[in-house]
N, C-alpha and C positions, 0 to 999 in steps of 0.2 A: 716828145723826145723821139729821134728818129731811130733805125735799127733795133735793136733788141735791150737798150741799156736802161729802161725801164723795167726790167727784168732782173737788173743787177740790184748787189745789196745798199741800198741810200747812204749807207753809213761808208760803202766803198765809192760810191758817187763824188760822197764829198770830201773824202779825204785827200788832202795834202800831198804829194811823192816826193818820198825824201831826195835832200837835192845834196848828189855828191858833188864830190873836188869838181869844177870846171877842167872839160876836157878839150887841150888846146896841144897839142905835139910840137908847135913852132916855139911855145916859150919853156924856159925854165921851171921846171915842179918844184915848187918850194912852198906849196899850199893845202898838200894834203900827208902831212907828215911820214914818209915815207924814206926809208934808208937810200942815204945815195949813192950808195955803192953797191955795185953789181954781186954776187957770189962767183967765185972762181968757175966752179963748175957749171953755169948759168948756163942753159945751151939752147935757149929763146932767141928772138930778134928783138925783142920789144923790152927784154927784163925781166928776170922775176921779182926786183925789189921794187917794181911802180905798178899803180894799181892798172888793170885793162879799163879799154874804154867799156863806158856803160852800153848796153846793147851795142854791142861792134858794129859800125857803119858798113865796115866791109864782109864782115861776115853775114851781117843781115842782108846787105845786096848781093851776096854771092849766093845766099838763099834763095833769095828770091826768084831768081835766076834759073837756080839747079827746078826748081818747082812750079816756073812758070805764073808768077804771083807778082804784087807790086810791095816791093819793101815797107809800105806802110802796113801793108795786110800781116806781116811775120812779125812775131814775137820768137825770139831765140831764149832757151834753157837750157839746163843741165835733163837732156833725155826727153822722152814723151811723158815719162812719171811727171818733170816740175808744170809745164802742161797743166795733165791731169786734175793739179794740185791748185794752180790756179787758177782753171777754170770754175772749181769747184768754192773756193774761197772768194771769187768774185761776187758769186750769183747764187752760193745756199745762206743763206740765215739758219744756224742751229734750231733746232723744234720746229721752224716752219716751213721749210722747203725741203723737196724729194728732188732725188735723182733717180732716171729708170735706169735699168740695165737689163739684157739679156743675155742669161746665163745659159750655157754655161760658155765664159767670156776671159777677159783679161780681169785680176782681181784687183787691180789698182783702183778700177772708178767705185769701187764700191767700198775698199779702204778709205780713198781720200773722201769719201761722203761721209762713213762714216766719226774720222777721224775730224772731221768739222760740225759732227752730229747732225748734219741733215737725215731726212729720211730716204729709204731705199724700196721702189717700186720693181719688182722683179718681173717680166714677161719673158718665159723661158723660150729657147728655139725648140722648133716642132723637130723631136730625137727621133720621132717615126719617117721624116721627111726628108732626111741628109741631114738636121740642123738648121732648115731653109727658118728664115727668119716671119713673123708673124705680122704682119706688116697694120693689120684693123686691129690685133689687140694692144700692138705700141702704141698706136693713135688714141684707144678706146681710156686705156689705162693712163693717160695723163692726165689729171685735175689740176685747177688751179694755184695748186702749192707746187707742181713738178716743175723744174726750172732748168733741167741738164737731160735730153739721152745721149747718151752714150751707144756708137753701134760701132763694134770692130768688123773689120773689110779689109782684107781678108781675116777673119776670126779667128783669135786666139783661144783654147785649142782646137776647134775644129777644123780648120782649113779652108772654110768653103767662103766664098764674096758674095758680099749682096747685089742687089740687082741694080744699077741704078736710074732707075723708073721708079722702084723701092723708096730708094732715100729718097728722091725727090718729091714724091706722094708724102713723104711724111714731113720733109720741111714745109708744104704749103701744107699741109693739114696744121701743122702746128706753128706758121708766121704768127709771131706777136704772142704766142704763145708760153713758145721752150726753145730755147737753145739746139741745136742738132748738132750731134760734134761726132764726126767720122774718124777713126783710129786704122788710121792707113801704113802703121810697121811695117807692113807685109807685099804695097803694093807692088813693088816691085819684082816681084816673083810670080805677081799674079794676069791672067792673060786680058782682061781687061785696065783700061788708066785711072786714073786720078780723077776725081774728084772737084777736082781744084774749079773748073770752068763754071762748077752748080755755084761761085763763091759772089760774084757779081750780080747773079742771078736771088739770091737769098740770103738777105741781112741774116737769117739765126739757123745759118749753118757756119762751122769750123771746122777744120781740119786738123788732125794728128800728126805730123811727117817725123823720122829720127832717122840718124845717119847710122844708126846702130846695125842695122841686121846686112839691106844689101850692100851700103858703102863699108864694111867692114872694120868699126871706130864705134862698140860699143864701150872699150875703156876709155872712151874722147867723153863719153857723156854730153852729147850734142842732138839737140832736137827741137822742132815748133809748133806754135800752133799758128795754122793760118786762119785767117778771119777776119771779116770789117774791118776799115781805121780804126772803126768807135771801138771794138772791142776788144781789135791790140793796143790803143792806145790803157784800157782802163785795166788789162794786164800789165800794161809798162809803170802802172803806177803801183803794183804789188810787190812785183820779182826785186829782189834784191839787185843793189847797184852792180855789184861785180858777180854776177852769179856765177857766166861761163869763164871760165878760167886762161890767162894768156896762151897757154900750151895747146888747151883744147882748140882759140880762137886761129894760133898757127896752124893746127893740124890738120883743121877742117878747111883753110885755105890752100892747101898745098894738095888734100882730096880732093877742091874744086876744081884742081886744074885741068885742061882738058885728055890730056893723058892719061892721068889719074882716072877719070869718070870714065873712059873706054876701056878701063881695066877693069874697074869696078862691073860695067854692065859686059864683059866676055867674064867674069868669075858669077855672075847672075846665072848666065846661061848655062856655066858647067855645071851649078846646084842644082838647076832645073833640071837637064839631063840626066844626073846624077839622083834627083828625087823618082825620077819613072823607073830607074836601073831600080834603086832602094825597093818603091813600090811591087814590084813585079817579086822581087827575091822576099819579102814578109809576107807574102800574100801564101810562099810554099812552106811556109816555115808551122811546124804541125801546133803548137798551141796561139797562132794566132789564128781569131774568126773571123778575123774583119781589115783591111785595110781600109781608110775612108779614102777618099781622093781629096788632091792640097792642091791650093795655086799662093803656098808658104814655103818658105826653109824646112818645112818639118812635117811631118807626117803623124796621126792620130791611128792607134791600132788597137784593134778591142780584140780582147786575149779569152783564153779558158782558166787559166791562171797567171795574172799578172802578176803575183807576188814571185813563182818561180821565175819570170821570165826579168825582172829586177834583181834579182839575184845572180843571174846567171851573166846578165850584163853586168854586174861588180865584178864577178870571177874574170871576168873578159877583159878588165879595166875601166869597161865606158859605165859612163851615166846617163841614164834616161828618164825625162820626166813621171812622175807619179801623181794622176790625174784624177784619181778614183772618189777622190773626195767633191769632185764638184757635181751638181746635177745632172743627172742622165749618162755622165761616164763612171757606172760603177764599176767598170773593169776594163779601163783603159788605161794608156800608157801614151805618153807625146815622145817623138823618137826626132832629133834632128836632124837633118842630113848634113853629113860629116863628110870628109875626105873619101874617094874610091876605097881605100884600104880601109878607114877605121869601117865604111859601111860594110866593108868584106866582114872584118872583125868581129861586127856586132849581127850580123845575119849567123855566122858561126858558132857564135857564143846563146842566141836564143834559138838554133835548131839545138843547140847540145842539154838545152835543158828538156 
C-alpha cells in the first residue's frame, strides 16, 4: 500500500462513501428532495433552498491556487477544527492508537484524540529555550501505536515557528511510520513560508491552512488540509457531503479574488506593524515580566499578576486570553493584536492596574 494509508483505520479503508444527490448544474434538481422555491430574502447566487456541491470544484481549485497545491491534495471543511477531526478519525483506533502533541499548543488535537479515545503522547516544548521545539524527543517518543503528530508553526500560544530542517528531520525520521501534520493558522504573519513544497517530497506529512485569522472570514468557517491524493481522497470519504455551506462557498470565492487577497495581505502587514507597536508598549507596562516575541496575530505576556491584569482589561472592555492552565504558562496571558486604538486601549487599561 503506497503513502501512509496503511497507517489508516482498515475499517475506514474499506468503508463505502456515502454517495449524495448527483451533482449536475445543467439539469433540473428534482432528485434530491429539496424546496424549489428560493426564500424572498435569499441573498446567494447559487440558492439557499439546493443543496452545495459536494466538495466545491471551484472552491477547491481556488484553494488550491491561494496555497500553491494541486486540487487533488485539498480537502475543504468547516475551519482547521473539522481537519483536526478527521484526521484523527481517519487514523486513531479507540484503545490503540496515540496521538503526540506538544504542549503547550492548540487544544483541539488533543480534544479530537481524545474525543475518539485514542491515546495522547505529550513532548512538552523546552519553556527554558523560548518554547523551541524538541526535535529527538518527538522522534524518540513515538512507538508503534502513535499514528498522528501534531506540530503547530507558528504555535498556538506561544508564538514562536519551527524550523524547517526540524519538521523535515522528523517526517523522514518517522516515513511509514506517523503521520506529520503542520498546523500553519498562523503562517501568514510569520517571516518565514509554508510548508507546502516538503508535500511531494513526503507521503506522511499534511498540512493545516484556514482562512480564519489572516484572510479575515473566521465566521465563513473555511479551511484544509493539504496532503497526498491517497489521504484526501480517504478524508473525502468521511467529511460529510455538504459540510461547507453555500454562503461560506460564495464568500470565500469573492475573498479569492485578486483584489481581495491584496487587501487581505496590506491588512497582514498593518497587524505585523501593529504587533511590534503592541510589543514595545507591554514590554513598559509595570506588572508585565515578559513579552515573548510572535511571528502570530497575538502576542504571549507573562505577568506578576495575571489575575489583575484580566481584570483590568474587562474594566477597559477588552478580553484577553487566559492561558495559565496550560503547561509551563502558569502566569500568562495571550493578548491579540487589535486595532491602533483598542491596542492604545488595552496597554492603558493594564498600566492602570
Amino acid at each position: 500500500m503506497s503513502g501512509v494509508l496503511h497507517l489508516a483505520r482498515p475499517e475506514v479503508l474499506a468503508l463505502a462513501p456515502y454517495s449524495p444527490a448527483r451533482w449536475d448544474p445543467s439539469l433540473v434538481r428534482l432528485h434530491a428532495n429539496e424546496n424549489p422555491w428560493r426564500r424572498a430574502a435569499d441573498p446567494t447566487r447559487a440558492g439557499l433552498n439546493r443543496y452545495p456541491e459536494p466538495q466545491s470544484s471551484a472552491l477547491t481549485a481556488g484553494l488550491a491556487s491561494l496555497y500553491g497545491v494541486n486540487p487533488a491534495q485539498v480537502t475543504v471543511g468547516r475551519g482547521s477544527d473539522e481537519g483536526i477531526d478527521l484526521l484523527v478519525r481517519a487514523f486513531c483506533s479507540a484503545g490503540s492508537n496515540d496521538v503526540l502533541v506538544c504542549p503547550p499548543t492548540f487544544a483541539m488535537y488533543r480534544f479530537a484524540a481524545a474525543v475518539q479515545g485514542a491515546g495522547i503522547v505529550e513532548v512538552p516544548l523546552r519553556v527554558g529555550a523560548s518554547f523551541a521545539l524538541d526535535v529527538d524527543a518527538v522522534i524518540g517518543a513515538c512507538t508503534p501505536a502513535t499514528r498522528l503528530v501534531f506540530l503547530c508553526s507558528p504555535n498556538n500560544p506561544t508564538g514562536n515557528a519551527i524550523h524547517p530542517n526540524d519538521i523535515e528531520r522528523i517526517a523522514v525520521a518517522l516515513a511509514d511510520r506517523a503521520l506529520v501534520i503542520i498546523d500553519e493558522a498562523y503562517v501568514e504573519f510569520a517571516e518565514g513560508g509554508s510548508m507546502t513544497p516538503l508535500l511531494d517530497r513526503h507521503a506522511n506529512l499534511a498540512i493545516l491552512r484556514t482562512l480564519s485569522k489572516a484572510y479575515g472570514m473566521a465566521g465563513a468557517r473555511c479551511g484544509a488540509v493539504l496532503a497526498s491524493p491517497e489521504v484526501t481522497g480517504l478524508l473525502r470519504r468521511l467529511i460529510p457531503p455538504y459540510a461547507v455551506t453555500v454562503q461560506t462557498i460564495e464568500a470565500v470565492l469573492d475573498a479569492l479574488a485578486p483584489e481581495r487577497l491584496a487587501e487581505a495581505r496590506r491588512q497582514v502587514e498593518r497587524i505585523k506593524a501593529e504587533r511590534a507597536r503592541l510589543f514595545a508598549q507591554l514590554t513598559r507596562v509595570p506588572l508585565v515580566s515578559k513579552v515573548w516575541p510572535s511571528e502570530t496575530n497575538f502576542l504571549l505576556i507573562s505577568s506578576r499578576d495575571a489575575g489583575r491584569l484580566l481584570d483590568a482589561g474587562i474594566r477597559g472592555g477588552l478580553l484577553v486570553r487566559d492561558v495559565r492552565s496550560q503547561a509551563g504558562l502558569g502566569n500568562c496571558l495571550r493578548v491579540t493584536v487589535g486595532t491602533p486604538e483598542e491596542n492604545d486601549r488595552l496597554v492603558a487599561s493594564l498600566e492602570a492596574a
